[in-house]
VOGU-3710 file (C-alpha; in Angstrom, 3 decimals, decimal comma):
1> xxxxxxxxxx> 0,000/0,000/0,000  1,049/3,634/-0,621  0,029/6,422/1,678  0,997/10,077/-0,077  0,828/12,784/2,236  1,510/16,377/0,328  1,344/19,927/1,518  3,109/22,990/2,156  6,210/23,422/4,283  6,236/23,215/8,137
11> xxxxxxxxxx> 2,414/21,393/7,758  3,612/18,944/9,626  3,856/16,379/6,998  6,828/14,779/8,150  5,938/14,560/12,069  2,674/12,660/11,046  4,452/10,484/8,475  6,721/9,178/11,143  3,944/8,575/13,247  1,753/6,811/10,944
21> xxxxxxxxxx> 4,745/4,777/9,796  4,954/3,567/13,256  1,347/2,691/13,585  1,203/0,781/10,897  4,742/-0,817/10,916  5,639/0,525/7,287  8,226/1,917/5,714  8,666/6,141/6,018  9,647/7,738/2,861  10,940/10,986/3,465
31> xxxxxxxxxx> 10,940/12,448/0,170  11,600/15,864/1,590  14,692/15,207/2,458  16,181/13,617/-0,385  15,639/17,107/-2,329  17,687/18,377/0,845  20,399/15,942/0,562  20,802/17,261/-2,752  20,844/21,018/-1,725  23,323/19,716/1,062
41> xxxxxxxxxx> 25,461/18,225/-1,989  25,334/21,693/-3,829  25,981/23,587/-1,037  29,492/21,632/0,123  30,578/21,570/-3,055  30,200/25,383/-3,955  27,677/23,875/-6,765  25,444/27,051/-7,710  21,801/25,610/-7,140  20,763/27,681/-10,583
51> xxxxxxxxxx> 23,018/25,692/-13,185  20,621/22,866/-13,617  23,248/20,833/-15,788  25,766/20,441/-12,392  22,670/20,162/-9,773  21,369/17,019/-12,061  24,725/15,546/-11,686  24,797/15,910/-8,168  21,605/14,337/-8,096  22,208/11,453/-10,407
61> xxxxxxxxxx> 25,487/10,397/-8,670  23,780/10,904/-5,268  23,591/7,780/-3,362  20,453/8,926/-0,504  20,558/6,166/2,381  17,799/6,351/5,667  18,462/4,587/8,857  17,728/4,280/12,108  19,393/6,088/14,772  19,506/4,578/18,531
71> xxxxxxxxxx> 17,154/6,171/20,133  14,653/5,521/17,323  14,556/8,658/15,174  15,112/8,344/11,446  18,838/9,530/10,083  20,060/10,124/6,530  23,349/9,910/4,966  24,288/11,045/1,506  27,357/9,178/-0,144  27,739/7,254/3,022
81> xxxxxxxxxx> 27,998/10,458/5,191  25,234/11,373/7,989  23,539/14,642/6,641  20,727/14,371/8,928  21,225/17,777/11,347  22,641/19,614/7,996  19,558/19,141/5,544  17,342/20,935/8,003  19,221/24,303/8,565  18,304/27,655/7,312
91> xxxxxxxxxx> 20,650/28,031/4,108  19,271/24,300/3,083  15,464/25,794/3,836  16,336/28,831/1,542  17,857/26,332/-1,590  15,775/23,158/-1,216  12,595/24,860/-3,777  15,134/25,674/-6,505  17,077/22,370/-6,423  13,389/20,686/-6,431
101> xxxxxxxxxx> 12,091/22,454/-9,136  14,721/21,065/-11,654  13,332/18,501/-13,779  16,343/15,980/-13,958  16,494/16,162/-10,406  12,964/15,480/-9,694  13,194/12,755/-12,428  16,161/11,063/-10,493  14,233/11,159/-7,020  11,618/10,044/-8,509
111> xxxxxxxxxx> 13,357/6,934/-9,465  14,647/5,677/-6,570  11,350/6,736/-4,495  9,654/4,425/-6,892  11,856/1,185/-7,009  11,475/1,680/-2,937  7,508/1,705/-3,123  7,604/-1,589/-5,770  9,506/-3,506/-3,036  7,620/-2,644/0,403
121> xxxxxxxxxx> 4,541/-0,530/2,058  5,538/3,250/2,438  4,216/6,533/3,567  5,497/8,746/1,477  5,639/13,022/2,501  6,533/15,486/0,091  4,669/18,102/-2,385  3,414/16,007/-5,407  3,687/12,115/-4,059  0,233/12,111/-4,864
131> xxxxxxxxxx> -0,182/13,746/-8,318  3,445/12,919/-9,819  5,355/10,267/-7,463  2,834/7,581/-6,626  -0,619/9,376/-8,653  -1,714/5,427/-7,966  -1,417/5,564/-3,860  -4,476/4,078/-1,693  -4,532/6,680/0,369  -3,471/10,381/-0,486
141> xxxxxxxxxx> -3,732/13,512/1,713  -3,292/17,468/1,575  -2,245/18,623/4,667  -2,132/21,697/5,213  -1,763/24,572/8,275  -1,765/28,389/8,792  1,526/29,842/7,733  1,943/31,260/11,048  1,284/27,938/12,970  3,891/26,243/10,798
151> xxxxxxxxxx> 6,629/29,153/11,551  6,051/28,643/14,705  6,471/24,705/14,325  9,571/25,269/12,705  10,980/27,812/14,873  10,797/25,578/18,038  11,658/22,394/16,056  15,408/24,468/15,501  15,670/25,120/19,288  15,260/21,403/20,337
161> xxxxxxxxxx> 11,874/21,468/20,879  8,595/20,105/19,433  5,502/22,162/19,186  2,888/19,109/18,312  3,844/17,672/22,160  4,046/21,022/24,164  1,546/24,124/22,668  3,290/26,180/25,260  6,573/26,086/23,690  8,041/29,299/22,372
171> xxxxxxxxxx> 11,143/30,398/20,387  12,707/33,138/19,485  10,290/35,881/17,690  12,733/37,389/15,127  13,680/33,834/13,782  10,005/33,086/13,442  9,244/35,916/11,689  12,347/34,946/9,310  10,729/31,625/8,989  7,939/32,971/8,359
181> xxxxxxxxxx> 9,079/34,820/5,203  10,756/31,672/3,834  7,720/29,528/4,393  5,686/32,409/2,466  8,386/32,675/-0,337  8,886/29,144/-0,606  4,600/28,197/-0,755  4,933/31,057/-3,687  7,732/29,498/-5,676  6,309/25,864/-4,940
191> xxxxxxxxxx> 2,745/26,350/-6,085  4,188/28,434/-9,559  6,784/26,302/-10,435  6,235/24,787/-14,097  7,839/20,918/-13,152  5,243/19,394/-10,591  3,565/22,308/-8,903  2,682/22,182/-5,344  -1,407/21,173/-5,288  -3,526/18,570/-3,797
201> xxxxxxxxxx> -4,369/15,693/-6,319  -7,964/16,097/-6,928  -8,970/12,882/-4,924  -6,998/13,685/-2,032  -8,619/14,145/1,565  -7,597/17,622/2,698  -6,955/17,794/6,469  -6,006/21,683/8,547  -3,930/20,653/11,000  -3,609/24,595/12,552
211> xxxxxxxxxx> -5,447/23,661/15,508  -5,233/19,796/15,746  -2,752/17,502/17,558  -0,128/14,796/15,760  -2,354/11,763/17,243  -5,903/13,381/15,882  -4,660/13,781/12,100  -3,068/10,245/12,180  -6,098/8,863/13,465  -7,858/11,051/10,498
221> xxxxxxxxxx> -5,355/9,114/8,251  -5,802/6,018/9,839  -9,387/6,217/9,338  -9,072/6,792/5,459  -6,350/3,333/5,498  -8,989/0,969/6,890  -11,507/2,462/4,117  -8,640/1,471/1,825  -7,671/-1,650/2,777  -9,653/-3,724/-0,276
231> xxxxxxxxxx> -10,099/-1,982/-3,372  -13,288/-0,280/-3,470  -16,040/-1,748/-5,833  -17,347/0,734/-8,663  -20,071/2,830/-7,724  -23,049/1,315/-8,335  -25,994/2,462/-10,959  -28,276/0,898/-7,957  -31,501/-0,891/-8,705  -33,749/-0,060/-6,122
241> xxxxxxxxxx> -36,534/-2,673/-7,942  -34,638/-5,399/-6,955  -35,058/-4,419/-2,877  -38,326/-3,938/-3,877  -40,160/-7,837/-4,916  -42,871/-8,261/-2,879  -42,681/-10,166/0,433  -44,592/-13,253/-0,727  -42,227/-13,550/-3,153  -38,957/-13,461/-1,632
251> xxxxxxxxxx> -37,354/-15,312/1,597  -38,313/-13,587/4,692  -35,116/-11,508/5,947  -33,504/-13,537/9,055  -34,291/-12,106/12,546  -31,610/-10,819/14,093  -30,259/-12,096/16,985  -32,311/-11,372/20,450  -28,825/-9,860/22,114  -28,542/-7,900/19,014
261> xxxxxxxxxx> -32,281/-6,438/19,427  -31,622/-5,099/22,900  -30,680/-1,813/23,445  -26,866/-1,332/24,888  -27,778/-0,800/28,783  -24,408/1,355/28,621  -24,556/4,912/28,015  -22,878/6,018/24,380  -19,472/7,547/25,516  -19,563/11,174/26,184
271> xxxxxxxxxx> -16,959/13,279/24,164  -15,727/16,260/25,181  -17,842/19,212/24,268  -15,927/22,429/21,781  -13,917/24,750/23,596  -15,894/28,028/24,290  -19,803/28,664/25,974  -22,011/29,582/23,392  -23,798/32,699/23,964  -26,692/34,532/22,897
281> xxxxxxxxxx> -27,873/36,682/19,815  -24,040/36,958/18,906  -20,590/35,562/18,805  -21,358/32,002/17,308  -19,970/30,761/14,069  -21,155/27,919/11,984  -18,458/25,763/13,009  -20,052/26,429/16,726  -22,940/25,247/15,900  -21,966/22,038/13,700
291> xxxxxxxxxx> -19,878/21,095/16,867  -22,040/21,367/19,969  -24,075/19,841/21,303  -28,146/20,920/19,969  -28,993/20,673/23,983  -25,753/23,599/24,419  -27,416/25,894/21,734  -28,388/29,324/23,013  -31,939/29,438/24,866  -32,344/32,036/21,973
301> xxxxxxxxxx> -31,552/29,619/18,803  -33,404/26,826/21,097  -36,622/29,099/21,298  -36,288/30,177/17,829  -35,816/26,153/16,150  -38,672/25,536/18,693  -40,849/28,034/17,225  -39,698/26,423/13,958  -41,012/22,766/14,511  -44,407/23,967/15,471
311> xxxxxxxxxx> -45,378/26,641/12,869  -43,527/24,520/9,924  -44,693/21,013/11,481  -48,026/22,525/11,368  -48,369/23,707/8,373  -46,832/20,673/6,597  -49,460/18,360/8,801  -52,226/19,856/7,446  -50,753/20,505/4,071  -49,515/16,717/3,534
321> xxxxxxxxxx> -51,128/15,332/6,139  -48,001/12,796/7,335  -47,991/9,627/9,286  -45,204/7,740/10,662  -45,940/3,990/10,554  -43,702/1,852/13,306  -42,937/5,464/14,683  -42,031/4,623/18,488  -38,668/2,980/16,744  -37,564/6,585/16,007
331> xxxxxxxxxx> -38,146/8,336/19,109  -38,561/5,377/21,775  -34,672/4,413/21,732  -31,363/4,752/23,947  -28,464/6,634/22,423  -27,856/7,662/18,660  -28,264/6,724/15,717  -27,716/6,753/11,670  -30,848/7,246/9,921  -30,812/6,723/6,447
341> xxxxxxxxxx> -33,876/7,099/4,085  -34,673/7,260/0,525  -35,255/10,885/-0,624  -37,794/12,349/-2,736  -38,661/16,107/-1,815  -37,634/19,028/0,994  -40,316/17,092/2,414  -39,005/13,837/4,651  -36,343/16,056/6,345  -38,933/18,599/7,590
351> xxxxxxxxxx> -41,037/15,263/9,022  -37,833/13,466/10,454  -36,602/16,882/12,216  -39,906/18,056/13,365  -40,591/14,122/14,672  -38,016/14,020/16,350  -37,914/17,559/18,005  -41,496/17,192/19,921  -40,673/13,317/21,071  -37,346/14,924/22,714
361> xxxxxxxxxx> -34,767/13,455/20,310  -32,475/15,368/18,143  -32,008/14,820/14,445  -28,947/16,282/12,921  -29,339/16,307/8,985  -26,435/15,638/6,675  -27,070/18,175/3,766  -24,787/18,885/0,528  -22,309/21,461/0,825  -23,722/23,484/-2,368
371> xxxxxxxxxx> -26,437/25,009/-0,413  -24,029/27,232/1,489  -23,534/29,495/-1,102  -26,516/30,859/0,089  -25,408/32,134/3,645  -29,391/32,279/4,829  -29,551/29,023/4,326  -26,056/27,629/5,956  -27,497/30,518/8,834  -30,997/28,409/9,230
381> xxxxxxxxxx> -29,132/24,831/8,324  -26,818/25,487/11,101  -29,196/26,886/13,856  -31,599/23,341/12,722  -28,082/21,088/13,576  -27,056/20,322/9,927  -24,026/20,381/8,831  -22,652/19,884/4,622  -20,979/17,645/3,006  -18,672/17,780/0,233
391> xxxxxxxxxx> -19,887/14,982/-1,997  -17,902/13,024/-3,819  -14,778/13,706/-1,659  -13,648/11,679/1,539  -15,045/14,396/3,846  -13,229/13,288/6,812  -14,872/16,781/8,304  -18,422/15,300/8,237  -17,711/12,004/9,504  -15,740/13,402/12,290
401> xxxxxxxxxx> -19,090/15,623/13,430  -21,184/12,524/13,204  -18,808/10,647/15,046  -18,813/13,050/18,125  -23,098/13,903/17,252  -23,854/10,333/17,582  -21,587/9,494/20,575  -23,338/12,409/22,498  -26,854/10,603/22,186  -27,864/12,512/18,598
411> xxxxxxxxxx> -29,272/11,220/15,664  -27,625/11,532/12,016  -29,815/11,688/9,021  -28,599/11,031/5,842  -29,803/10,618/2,842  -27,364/8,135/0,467  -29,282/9,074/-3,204  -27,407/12,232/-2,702  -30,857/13,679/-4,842  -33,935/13,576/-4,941
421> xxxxxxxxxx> -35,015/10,869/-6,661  -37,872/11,939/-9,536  -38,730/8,201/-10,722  -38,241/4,709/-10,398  -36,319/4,722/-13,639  -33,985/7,344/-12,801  -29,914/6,095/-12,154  -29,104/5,926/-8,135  -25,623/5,776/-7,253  -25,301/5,667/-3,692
431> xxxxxxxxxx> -22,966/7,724/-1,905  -21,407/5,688/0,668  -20,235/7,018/4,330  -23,070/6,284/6,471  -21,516/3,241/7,583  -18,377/4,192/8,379  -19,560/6,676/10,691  -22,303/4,112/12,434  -19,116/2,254/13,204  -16,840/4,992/14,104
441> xxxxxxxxxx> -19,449/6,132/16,505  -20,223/2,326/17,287  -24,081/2,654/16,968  -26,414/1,190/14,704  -28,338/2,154/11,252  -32,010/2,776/11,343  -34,038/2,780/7,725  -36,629/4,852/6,892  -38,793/5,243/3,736  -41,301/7,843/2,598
451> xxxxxxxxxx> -44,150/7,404/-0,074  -46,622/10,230/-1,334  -43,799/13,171/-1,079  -42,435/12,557/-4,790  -45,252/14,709/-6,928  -45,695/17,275/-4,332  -44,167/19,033/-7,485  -43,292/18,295/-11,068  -42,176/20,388/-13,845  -45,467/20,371/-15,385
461> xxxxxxxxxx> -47,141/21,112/-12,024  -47,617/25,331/-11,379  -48,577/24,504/-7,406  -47,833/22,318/-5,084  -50,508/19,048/-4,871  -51,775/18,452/-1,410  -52,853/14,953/-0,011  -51,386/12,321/1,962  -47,906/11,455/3,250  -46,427/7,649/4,990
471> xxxxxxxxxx> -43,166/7,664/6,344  -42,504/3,956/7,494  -39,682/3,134/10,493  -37,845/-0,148/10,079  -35,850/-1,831/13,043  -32,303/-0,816/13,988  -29,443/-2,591/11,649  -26,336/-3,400/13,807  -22,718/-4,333/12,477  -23,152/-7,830/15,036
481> xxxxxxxxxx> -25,897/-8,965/13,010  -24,398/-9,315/9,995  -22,268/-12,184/11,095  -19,375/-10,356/8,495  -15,647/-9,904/9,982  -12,978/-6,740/8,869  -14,150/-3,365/9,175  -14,199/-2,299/5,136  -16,472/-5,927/5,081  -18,649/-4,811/7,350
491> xxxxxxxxxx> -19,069/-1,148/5,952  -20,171/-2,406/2,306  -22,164/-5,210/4,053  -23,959/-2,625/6,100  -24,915/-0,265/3,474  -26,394/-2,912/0,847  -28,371/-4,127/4,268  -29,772/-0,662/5,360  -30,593/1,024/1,621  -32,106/-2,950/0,306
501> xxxxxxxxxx> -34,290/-2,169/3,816  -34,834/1,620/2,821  -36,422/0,290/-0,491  -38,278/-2,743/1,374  -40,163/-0,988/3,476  -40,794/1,598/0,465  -42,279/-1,190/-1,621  -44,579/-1,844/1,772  -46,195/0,902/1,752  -46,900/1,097/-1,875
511> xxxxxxx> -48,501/-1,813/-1,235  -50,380/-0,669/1,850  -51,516/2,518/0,042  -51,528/2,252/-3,931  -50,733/5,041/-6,105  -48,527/6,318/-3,678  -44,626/7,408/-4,940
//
């Protein structure tokens, strides 16, 4: 397996690398500083790092060793001689981007970074291991960090100490502001340079590790690796008909296990809530409000979503009037969990929010990220407890608020389509993630379907059409059930399970009330 991990300098690339080597016991490929052990080469031998013609010499005679020092800690030597303390001073900083940016030396690097990956498992750190080096890796990542944050990395890195381990370490200001200035010369040269550019690959997770610690982007990382493990199967053009053959004609699903029907008498573990109160009427971002808890919200924003439920729960009830068939499975249960359903209209969210709400539950909706370019409605998302997604991308973001939603008691809803779905005929491809948060969060997946929402309006419709709505509740789904072992097993296990339910219990209630989409 290859892991590519690009970004900017001082990100912290290397310091996570290391770390993630160790965790999973393969081999670190520190990219970075085989450009510096050719800068180091230049630099001895008086070489000047703008003739291209001597640098690519240097380069292609360069024999770039790593070992292991004794107390653990990676060393490099160049020709046989340790260069590990000189690649990392300030004259090698200010060279490193123009020896880089030569294309024999890159091609040369390149080379022997390659015939490394083709014998063994690497995590590989640089600024284009996933777009030039290894475009083919498993896993690739963008990590990136506010140029200050890195200075300051880098600064107390030089005086012996290590910023990820101690946040109250401090250096000296004037050689942070010089590092500074490199950093911000050096992101400049590296993003315009015409021979592999500095920029994330456009299938790599991007993860802002300003304000997060070495072991919370690793476990980020280590997240995306188990998703990784197997290759993934093509995204399927679903056929939701097939979910859908009517009970008499198809084995009755297996009951799950009575110890997996019984509610966990333990608690869901309690994370810790975002630093910072939130107060009222001012002061709260959107982040503060995809973070805490819906219970911590403001009395104001509480009052306000409260008013919310009841005039738009209202008007929706006598508009559509809505039932929820099998509904004391969605608000008569202990902790949180995943709710997926199929989706049709603006409809089913209103119902499953509003539901929820006035039984005492809280349902935080997953919605896509495109919406926010419309700040009222990220401002009224936000203040219901939605948060976006970035479909289509590994949003490690999303599943990461799920996670801690989930683990504080909250429900997820989510709706896999990704669209609304206009007719039976019409291509699903199923956006998977649901499942890897259910087991992040270690709760289970609860399916939900909705008939009588679809023609609320068509194209050829001028106003909405009023009548009836059935939401139906199906029983919990958990990962114990289905009797499958390995975590990326159980993911694509669980989410055939939970949408094949989604569309049984759809084709129920067609049955139950004809005519009904």
């Amino acid at each position: 397996m290859k892991i590519a991990i690009d970004g900017p300098a001082g990100s912290g690339k290397s310091t996570v690398a290391r770390a993630l080597a160790g965790k999973c016991g393969v081999t670190y490929l520190d990219t970075g500083a085989m450009y510096r052990s050719v800068t180091v080469a230049c630099l001895e031998t008086g070489t000047d790092v703008a003739d291209a013609e001597a640098v690519a010499k240097l380069a292609q005679d360069a024999k770039i060793e790593f070992g292991t020092a004794a107390d653990g800690t990676q060393t490099v030597a160049l020709n046989g001689r340790d260069v590990t303390a000189a690649i990392r001073t300030p004259q090698t900083d200010r060279n490193v981007s123009a020896v880089s940016a030569i294309p024999a030396v890159r091609e040369a690097m390149v080379a022997q970074q390659r015939a490394i990956a083709g014998q063994k498992d690497v995590v590989a750190e640089g600024r284009d291991i996933g777009t030039v080096v290894f475009p083919d890796a498993e896993v690739k990542v963008f990590l990136t960090a506010d140029p200050k944050a890195r200075a300051h990395r880098r600064a107390v890195q030089r005086e012996g100490g290590d910023a990820a381990k101690d946040p109250a370490a401090t250096a000296d200001a004037a050689q942070e502001q010089q590092i500074l200035a490199d950093l911000e010369r050096r992101d400049k040269l590296d993003s315009s340079r015409e021979v592999a550019p500095l920029k994330p690959a456009e299938d790599a997770v991007h993860i802002d590790s300003s304000a997060l610690s070495v072991d919370e982007v690793v476990a980020q990382i280590m997240a995306l690796i188990d998703a990784a493990k197997k290759p993934a199967e093509p995204a399927a053009a679903y056929t939701p008909a097939a979910a859908e053959t009517p009970a008499a004609d198809k084995p009755a699903p297996k009951p799950a296990a009575k110890k997996a029907e019984k509610p966990a008498a333990k608690k869901p573990e309690k994370p810790a809530a975002p630093a910072g109160p939130m107060r009222p009427f001012h002061g709260n971002s959107f982040d503060d409000y995809y973070d805490h808890a819906m219970r911590d919200y403001p009395w104001n924003t509480r009052g306000f979503i409260g008013f919310a439920v009841g005039v738009v729960g209202g008007v929706t009830k006598v508009l559509w009037p809505w039932r929820i068939e099998d509904g004391q499975k969605l608000w008569k249960a202990e902790g949180g969990r995943v709710i997926v359903m199929n989706h049709v209209s603006m409809l089913e969210p209103v119902i499953m929010v509003v539901t929820e709400w006035v039984h005492g539950r809280r349902a935080r909706a997953v919605y896509k990220s495109e919406f926010d370019k419309a700040k009222p409605l990220t401002w009224l998302f936000s203040r219901a407890g939605a948060f976006p997604v970035e479909r289509g991308t590994a949003d490690m973001k999303v599943v990461r608020r799920a996670r801690e939603a989930l683990k504080r008691g909250e429900d997820v809803l989510i709706y896999p389509e990704g669209t609304r779905i206009k007719s039976d005929d019409q291509e699903v491809t199923l956006h998977a993630g649901f499942a890897l948060m259910a087991q992040l969060a270690k709760v289970p997946v609860l399916p939900v379907a909705i008939v009588g929402a679809r023609d609320i309006t068509t194209p050829t419709r001028k106003f909405p059409h009023f009548h009836r709505v059935f939401v139906k509740v199906g029983d919990p789904i958990t990962f114990a059930e289905l009797n499958v072992k390995g975590r990326k097993q159980q993911a694509k296990a669980m989410e055939k399970a939970a949408m094949d339910r989604v569309y049984g219990l759809r084709a129920e209630l067609r049955q139950e009330h004809p005519g009904k989409e």
